[in-house]
C-alpha positions as CSV (number, residue, x, y, z in Angstrom):
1,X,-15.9,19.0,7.6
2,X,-14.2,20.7,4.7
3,X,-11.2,19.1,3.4
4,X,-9.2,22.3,1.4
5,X,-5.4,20.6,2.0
6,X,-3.4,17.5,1.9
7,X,0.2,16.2,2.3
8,X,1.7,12.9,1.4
9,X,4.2,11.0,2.8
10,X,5.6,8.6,1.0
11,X,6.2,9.4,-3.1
12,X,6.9,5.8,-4.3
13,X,4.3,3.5,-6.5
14,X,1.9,4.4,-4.4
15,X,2.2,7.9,-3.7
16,X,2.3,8.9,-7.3
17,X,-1.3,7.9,-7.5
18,X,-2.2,11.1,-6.0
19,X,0.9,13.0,-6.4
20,X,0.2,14.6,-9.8
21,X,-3.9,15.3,-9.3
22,X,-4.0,16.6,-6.3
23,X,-1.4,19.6,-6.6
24,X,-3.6,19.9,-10.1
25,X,-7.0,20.3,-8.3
26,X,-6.4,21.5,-4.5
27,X,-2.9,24.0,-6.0
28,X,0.2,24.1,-5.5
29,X,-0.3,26.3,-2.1
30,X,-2.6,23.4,-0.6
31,X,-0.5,20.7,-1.3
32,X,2.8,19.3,-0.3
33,X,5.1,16.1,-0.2
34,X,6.4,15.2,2.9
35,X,10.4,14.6,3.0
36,X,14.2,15.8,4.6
37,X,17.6,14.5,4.1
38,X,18.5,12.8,0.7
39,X,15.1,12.2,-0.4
40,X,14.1,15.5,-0.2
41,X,17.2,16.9,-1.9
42,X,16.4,14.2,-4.9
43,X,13.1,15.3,-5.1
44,X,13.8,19.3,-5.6
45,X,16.4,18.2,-8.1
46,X,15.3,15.5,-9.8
47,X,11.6,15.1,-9.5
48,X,9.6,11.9,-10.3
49,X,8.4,11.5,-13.9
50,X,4.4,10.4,-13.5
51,X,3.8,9.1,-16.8
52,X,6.0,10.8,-18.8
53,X,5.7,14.7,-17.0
54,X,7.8,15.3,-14.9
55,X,7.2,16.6,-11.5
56,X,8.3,18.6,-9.1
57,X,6.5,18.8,-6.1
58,X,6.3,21.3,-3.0
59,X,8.1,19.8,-0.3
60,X,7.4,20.4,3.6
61,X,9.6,18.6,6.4
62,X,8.3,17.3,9.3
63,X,10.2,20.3,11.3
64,X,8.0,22.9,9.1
65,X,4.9,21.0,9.3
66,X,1.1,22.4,10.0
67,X,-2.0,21.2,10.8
68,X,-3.1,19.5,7.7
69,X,-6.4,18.7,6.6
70,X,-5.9,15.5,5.3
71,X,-2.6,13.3,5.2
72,X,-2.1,10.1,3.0
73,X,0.5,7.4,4.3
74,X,1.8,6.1,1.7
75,X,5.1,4.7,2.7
76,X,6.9,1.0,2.8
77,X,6.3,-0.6,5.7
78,X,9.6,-0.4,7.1
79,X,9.3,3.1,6.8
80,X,6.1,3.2,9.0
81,X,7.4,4.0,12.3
82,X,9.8,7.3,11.3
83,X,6.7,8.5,8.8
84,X,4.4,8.6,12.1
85,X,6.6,10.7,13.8
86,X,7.4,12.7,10.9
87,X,3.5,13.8,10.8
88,X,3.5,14.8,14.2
89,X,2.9,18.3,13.2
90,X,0.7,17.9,10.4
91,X,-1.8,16.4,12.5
92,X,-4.4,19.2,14.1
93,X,-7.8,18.9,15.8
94,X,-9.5,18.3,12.7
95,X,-7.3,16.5,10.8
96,X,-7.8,12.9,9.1
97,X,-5.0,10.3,7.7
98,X,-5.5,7.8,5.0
99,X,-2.3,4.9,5.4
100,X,-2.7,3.2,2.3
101,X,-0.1,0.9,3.4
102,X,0.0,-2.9,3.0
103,X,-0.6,-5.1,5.4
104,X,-3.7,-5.1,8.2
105,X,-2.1,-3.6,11.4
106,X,-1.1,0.1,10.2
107,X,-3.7,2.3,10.7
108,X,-3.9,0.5,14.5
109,X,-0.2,1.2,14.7
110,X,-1.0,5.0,13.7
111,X,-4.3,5.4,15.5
112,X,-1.8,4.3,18.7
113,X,-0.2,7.5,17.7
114,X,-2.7,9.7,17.2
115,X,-6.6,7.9,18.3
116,X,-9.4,6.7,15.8
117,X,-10.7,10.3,15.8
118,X,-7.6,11.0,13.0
119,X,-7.4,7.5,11.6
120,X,-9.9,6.1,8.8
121,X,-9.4,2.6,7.5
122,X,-8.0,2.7,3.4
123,X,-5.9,0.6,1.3
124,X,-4.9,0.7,-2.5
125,X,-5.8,-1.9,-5.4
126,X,-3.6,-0.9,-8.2
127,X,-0.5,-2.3,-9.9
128,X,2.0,0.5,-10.8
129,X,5.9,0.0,-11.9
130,X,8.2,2.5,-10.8
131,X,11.9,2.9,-11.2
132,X,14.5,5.1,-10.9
133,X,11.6,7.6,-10.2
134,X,9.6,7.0,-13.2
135,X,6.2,5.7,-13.2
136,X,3.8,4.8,-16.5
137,X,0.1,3.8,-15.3
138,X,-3.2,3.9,-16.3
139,X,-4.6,6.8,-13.9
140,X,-8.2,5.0,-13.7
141,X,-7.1,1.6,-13.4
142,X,-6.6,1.5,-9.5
143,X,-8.5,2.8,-6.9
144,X,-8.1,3.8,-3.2
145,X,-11.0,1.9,-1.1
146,X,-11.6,3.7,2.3
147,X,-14.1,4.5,5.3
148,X,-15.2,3.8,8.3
149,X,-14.6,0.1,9.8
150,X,-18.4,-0.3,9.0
151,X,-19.9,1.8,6.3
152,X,-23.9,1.1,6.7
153,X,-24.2,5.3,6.3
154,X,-21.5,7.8,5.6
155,X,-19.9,9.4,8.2
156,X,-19.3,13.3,8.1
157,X,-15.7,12.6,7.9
158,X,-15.9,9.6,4.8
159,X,-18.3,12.1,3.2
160,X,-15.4,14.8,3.4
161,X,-12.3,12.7,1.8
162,X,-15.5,11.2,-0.8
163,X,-15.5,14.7,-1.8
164,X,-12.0,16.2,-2.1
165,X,-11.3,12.5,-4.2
166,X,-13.9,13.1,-6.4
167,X,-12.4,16.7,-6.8
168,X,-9.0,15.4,-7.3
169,X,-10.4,13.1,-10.2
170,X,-9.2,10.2,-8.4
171,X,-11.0,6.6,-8.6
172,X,-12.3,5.1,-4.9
173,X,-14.1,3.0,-3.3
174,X,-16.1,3.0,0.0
175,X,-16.7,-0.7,1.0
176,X,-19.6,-1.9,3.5
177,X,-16.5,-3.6,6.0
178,X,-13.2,-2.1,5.4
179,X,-11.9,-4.9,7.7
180,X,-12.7,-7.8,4.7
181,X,-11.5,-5.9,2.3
182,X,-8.0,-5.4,4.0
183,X,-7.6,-8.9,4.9
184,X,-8.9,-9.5,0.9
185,X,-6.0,-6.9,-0.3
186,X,-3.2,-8.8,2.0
187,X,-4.5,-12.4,0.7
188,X,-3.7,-11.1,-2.7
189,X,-0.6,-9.5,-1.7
190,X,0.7,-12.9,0.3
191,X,-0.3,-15.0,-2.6
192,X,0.5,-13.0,-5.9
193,X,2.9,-10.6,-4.9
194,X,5.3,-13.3,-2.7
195,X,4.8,-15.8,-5.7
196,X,6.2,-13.6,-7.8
197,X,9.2,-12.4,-5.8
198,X,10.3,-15.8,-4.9
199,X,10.1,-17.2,-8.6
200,X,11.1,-14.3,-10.0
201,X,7.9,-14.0,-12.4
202,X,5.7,-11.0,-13.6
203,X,1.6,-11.2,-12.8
204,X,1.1,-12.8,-16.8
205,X,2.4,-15.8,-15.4
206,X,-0.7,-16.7,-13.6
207,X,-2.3,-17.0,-16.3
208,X,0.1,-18.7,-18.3
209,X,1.0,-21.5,-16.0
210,X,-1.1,-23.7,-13.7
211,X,1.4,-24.7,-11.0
212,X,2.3,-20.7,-10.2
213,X,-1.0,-20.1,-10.3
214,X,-1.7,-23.1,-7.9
215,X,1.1,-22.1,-5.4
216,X,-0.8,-18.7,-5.2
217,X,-4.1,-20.0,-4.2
218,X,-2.2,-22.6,-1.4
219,X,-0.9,-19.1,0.9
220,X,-4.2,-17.2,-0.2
221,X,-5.8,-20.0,1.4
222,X,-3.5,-19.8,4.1
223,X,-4.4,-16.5,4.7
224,X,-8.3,-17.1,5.1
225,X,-7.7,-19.6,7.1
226,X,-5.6,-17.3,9.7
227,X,-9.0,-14.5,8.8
228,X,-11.5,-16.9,9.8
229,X,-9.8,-17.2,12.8
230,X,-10.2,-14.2,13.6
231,X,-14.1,-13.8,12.8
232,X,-13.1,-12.3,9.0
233,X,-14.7,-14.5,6.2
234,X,-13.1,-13.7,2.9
235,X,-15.3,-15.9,0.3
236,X,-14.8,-18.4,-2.7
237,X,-16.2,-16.0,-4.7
238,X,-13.9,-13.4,-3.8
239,X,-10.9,-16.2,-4.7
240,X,-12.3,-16.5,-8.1
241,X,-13.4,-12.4,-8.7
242,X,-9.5,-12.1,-8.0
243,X,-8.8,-14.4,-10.8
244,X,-10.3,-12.3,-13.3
245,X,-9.1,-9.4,-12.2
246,X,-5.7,-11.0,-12.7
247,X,-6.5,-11.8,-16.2
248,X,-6.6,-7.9,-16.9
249,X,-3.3,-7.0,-15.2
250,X,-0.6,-6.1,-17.8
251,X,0.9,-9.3,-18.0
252,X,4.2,-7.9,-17.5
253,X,3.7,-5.9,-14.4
254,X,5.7,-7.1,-11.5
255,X,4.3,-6.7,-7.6
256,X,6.4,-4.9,-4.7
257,X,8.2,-7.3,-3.3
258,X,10.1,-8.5,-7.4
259,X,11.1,-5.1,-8.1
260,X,12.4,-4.9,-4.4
261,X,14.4,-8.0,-4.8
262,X,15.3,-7.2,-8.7
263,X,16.5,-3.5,-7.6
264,X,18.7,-4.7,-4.6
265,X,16.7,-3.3,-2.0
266,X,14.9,-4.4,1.5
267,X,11.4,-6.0,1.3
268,X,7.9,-5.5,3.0
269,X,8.6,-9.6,3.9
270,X,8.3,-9.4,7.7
271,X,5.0,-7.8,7.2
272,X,3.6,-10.1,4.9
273,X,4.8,-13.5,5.4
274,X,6.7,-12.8,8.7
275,X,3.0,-11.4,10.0
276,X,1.2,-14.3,8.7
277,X,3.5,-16.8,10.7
278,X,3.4,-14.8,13.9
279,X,-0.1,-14.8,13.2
280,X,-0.6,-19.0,12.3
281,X,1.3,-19.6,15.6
282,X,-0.8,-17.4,18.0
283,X,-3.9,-19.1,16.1
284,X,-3.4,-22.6,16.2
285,X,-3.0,-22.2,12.2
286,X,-0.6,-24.0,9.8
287,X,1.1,-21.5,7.4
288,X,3.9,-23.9,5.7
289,X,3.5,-21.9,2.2
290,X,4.5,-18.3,4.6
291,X,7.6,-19.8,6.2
292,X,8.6,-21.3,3.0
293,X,8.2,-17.3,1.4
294,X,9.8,-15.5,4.9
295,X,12.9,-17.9,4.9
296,X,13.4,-17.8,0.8
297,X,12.8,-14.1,0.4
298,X,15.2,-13.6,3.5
299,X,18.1,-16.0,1.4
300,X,17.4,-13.8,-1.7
301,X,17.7,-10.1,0.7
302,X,20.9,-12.2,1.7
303,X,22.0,-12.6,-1.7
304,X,21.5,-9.3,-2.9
305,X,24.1,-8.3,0.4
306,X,26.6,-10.3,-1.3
307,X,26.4,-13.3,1.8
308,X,27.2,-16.1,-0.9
309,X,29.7,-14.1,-3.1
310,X,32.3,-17.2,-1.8
């Protein structure tokens, strides 16, 4: 397998990850974003700025898509369902998508669509600010983890995407079980990023003050307990690795779900907290910490609609 083209769905935080050096390294004829409507209109106008360049990246709809060597998800949640359709005619025989989504039920949702031939487990560890299509990061700080559910060997299709990312000159990861390191990445994200959204604090607070950090660690222990019920076992050590790498986030970053709240818009809330509820309650597992996130992120979505302007 030879992977010689890509398209992305999905030009946000994430998407700008790969944005920039992959129409560098595969060319402008092998690569495209995937958009219609107003978004796509804003992009050929306007561009994103990726660290001070600005971009302008080839755009393909969905009605002029081809098969595609490799597609990269890389859209909000609540965005998931119309992006799977919208790749219907990108995917071909051969073809392989990375959704480096949060959360740990999208590449089943997308594999529904399209079988596990296509699909290859991935996620993203990064923290990246972006607004009003401007984006300043460190290009080697984050990296995309991906492969095969268990990587004991490499298949021929994780050796492929190994290859075009090293190409591309961008920073990954292929983990012995995807499935721990999902479930790790979603702790983090229930714990940190849903923290932060309903205090209305950057990551540096962690550090700084005891009780945030200590409301953290209660929903990331929430969510091993929901894990080991499900046969996942994310570690102690793993709890305290996180820590640390914490302590070397700019201090001022905010996650996802603040700069959501802080720019008026919808949140990925149903999928984290609202998920890990659902969850708790099939399971036999308490998740007070979740509810208390799902109701008080819903109130502040409810406030941003102007509900309480009395």
């Amino acid at each position: 397998m030879d992977i010689k083209n890509a398209a992305l769905i999905g030009l946000g935080a994430m998407g700008v990850f790969f944005a920039p050096r992959m129409e560098e390294h595969l060319g402008r004829e092998n690569f495209c974003v995937i958009a219609e409507g107003e978004r796509k209109e804003r992009l050929q106008t306007k561009g994103v700025t990726v660290n001070g360049v600005n971009y302008h990246f080839p755009i393909c709809t969905p009605e002029d898509g081809t098969p595609t060597d490799l597609i990269i998800m890389a859209t909000k949640d609540l965005g998931l369902a119309q992006a799977i359709k919208d790749i219907e005619k990108f995917v071909g025989p051969d073809t392989q998508i990375l959704c480096v989504m949060n959360g740990v039920n999208s590449e089943e949702q997308v594999a529904a669509a399209y079988g596990w031939e296509h699909v290859l487990y991935s996620y993203m560890r990064m923290s990246i600010v972006m607004k009003d299509g401007k984006a300043d990061f460190d290009p080697y700080w984050g990296k995309i983890y991906l492969g095969e559910k268990i990587n004991e060997t490499l298949s021929g299709r994780v050796e492929a995407i190994k290859e075009v990312l090293e190409r591309c000159d961008i920073p990954y990861v292929i983990r012995k079980d995807m499935l721990n390191g999902l479930w790790f990445k979603y702790m983090c994200n229930v714990g940190e990023n849903l923290t932060c959204a309903l205090l209305g604090i950057p990551f540096g607070a962690y550090v700084k003050s005891k009780e945030a950090s200590a409301i953290r660690v209660e929903a990331m222990e929430e969510v091993r307990a929901v894990a080991k019920a499900k046969g996942i076992i994310i570690t102690q050590e793993q709890l305290d690795d996180q820590y640390e790498t914490i302590k070397r986030t700019p201090p001022q970053n905010k996650p996802s779900t603040l700069q959501d709240i802080e720019a008026g818009k919808k949140t990925e809330i149903e999928m984290f907290a609202g998920e890990m509820v659902r969850m708790g309650e099939e399971l036999g597992v308490a998740t007070p910490i979740c509810r208390l996130f799902l109701n008080g992120i819903k109130v502040l979505e409810q406030k941003n609609d102007g509900l309480f302007q009395f």
